[in-house]
N, C-alpha and C positions, 0 to 999 in steps of 0.2 A: 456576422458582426466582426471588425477587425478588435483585434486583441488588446487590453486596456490593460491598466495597472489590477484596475479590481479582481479582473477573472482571472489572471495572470497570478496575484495571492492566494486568492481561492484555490488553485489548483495546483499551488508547490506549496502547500502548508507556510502559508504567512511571509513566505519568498524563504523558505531554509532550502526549499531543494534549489532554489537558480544557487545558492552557495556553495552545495555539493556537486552541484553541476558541476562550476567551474574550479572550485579546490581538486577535484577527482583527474580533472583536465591535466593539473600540474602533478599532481601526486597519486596515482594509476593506483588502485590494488589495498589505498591506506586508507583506516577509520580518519576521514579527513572532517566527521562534526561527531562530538558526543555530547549528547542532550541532557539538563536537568532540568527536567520541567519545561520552560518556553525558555533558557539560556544553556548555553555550549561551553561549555571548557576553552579556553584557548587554544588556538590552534594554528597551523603554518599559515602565513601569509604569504605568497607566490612573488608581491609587487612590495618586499621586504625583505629579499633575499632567504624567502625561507623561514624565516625566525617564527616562535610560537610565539605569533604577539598579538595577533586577530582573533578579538573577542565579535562573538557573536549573540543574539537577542532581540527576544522578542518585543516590542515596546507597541501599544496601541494596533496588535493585530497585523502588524510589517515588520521584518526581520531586519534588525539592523547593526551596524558593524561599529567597531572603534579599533586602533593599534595602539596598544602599547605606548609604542616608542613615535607617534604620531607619524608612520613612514608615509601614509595615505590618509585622508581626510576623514572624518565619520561621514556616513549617508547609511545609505539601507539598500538593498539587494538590488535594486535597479542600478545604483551607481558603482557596485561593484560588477553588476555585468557589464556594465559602460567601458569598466577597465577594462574586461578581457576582451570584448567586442570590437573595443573602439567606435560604436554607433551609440545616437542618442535618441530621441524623441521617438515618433513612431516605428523605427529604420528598428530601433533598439528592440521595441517591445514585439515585433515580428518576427525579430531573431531569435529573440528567448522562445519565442512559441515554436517556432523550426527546430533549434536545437535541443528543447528538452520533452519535444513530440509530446505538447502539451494538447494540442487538435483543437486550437479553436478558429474554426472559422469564420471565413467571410459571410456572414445570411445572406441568402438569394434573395433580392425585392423584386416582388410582382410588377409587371410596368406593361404598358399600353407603348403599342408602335405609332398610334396614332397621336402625332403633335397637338400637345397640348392639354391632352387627355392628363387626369389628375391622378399620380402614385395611389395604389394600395399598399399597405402596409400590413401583414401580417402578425399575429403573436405566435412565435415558436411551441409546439405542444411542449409538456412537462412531460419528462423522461420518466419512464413508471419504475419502481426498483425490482430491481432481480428478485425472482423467490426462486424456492428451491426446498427440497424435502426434509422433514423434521420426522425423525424415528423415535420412539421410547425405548428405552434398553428392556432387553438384555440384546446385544450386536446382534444374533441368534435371530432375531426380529427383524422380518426385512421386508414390513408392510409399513409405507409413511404412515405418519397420525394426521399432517395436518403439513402447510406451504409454510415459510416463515420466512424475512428479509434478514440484511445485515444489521439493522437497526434491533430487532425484535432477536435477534443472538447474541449480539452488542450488551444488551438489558440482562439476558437470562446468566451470562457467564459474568458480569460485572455485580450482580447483585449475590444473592443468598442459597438460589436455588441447588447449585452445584458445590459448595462450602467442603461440607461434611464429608462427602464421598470422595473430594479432591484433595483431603486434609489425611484419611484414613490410607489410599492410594501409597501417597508419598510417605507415609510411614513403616511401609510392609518391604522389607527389604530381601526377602528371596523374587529373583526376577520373574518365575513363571508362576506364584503366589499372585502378583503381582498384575499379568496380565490376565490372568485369569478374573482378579478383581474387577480390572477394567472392564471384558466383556459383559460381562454381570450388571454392572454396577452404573453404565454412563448412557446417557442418552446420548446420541449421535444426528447429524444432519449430511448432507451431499451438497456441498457448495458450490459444484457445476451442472448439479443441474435436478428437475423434477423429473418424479417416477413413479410408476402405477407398483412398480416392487426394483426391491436393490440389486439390480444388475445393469450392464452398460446397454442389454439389447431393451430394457424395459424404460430406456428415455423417453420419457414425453418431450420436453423442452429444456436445453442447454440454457443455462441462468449467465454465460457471458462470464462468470469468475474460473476461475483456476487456485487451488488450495495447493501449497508449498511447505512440505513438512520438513524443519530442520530438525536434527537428533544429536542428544550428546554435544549440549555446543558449551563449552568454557566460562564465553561471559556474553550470557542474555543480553544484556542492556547494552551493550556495545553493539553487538549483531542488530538489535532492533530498531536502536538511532541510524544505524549506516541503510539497514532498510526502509524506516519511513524518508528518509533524505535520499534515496535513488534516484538518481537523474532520469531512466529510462519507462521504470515501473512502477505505478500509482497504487498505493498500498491501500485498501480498502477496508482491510480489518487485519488486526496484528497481535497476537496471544500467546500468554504460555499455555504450554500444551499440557496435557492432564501428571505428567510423571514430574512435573517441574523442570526438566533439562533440553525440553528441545519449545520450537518455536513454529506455529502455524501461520504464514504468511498468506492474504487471499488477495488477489490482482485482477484487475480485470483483462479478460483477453479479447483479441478480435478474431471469431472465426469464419469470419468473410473470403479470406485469403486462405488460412491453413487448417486443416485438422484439429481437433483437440491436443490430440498424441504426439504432433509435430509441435504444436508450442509449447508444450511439455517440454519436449527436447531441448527448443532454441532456449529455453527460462533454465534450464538446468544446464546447459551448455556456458551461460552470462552468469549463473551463480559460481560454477567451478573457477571460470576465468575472473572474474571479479573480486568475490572473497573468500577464493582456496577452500572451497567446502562442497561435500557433496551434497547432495538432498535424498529422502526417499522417493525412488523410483516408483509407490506403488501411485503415486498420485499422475501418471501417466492413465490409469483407472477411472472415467467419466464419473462412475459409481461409488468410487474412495469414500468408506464414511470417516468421517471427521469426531471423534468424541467431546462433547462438551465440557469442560471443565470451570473453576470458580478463579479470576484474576481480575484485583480491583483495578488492573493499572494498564488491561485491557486498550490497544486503541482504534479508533475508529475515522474514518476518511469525515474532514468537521463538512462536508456537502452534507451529509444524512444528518447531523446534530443542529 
């Protein structure tokens, strides 16, 4: 199918990422959206000399702009990519799919060589969600209990079940107290992939995600709006991590073309050069467990909700 406004939203969270897209354009390296809720801070405008005067916002599920100082009209994330494009109508909405490798294609229609003969139309099957292994604690445990989605992780660390042990955690202030709690104390999952037991050679099937542990980072909220607004990579699930200081990023990868190990690399190569930060290397690990933790504020790619 060519590429529409609708799927187009759907797949930059309400059109914030074509904003990031193109603010990123101008301003390389800088927290160029910080999110409250469905509305942005002000921020540089590129087609206003710069100036923080481009207010950003959510309004009826499309992202949409105002300046300040009226430098540029209001519209919503189509008509600002118009301005950095220069293309309008469908010219426009192919380029946005090109440049923020959003992958929606053209559908193949069935057709008859024979004139006159009447089109089939097929319906595209429904994409089944990734599963992937769910362990009980203690770490020490490294037989799954059971498969589980992003949706069904999404529920367990938004709600109640992890609270207590994620509240106790963050209060224990000798560091190896500390970890020690964690292995004991968290259930854990593998977000790349299913296994008969927790090692890389015991893969059954690669679940297509890739998990991104940030450590020690300054200011969560900040790091997390400039992540779900990434122009390159489609944030799937997005969390504090069990000690409260760092951040688990999960993305989907394609390993059609490269290894697990090598997209690891190039993802941690785009996070250095992007936002000066490094990541843990052990997620290079097909087998990485991931701890569960309890965070209401939790986010989730809105396709699965």
């Amino acid at each position: 199918m060519k590429a529409n406004r609708e799927t187009i939203l759907d797949k930059t969270h309400y059109g914030l990422t074509i904003y990031a897209h193109v603010l990123q354009h101008y301003y390389p390296g800088e927290t160029v959206l910080s999110l409250s809720g469905r509305d942005c801070q002000p921020t540089k405008n590129p087609f206003n000399n710069g100036k923080a005067t481009l207010v950003v916002n959510v309004v009826d599920d499309c992202a949409t702009h105002t300046d300040a100082e009226q430098a540029i009209a209001s519209g919503n994330a189509f008509d600002f990519a118009a301005l950095h494009f220069g293309l309008e109508g469908q010219a426009l909405l192919e380029k946005i799919n090109e440049a923020l490798h959003l992958r929606i294609e053209k559908e193949k229609t069935p057709y008859s060589p024979n004139a006159g003969q009447q089109q089939v139309e097929y319906a595209q099957p429904k994409v089944k969600p990734s599963t992937f292994s769910y362990f009980t604690k203690p770490v020490s445990n490294v037989l799954p209990s059971k498969e589980v989605t992003l949706l069904e992780v999404y529920k367990l660390i938004k709600g109640d079940a992890f609270a207590s042990c994620t509240s106790t955690l963050r209060n224990i202030q000798d560091s190896k107290e500390a970890r020690k709690y964690k292995a004991l104390n968290f259930d854990y999952v593998t977000f790349s992939g299913s296994f008969s037991k927790r090692n890389d050679a015991n893969l059954q099937k690669h679940s297509g995600l890739l998990a991104v542990d940030f450590d020690h980072i300054r200011n969560l909220s900040d790091l997390k709006n400039a992540l779900i607004a990434d122009p390159y990579f489609e944030t799937e699930l997005l969390f504090i991590s069990p000690s409260g200081d760092g951040l688990k990023w999960i993305i989907p990868i394609d390993l059609t073309q490269v290894k697990h190990q090598d997209y690891f690399r190039a993802v941690a190569n785009y996070i250095q050069h992007t936002y000066r930060l490094p990541i843990d290397q052990s997620g290079k690990d097909i087998s990485r467990a991931c701890f569960l933790p309890h965070d209401t504020d939790i986010f989730i790619n809105s396709k699965y909700v």
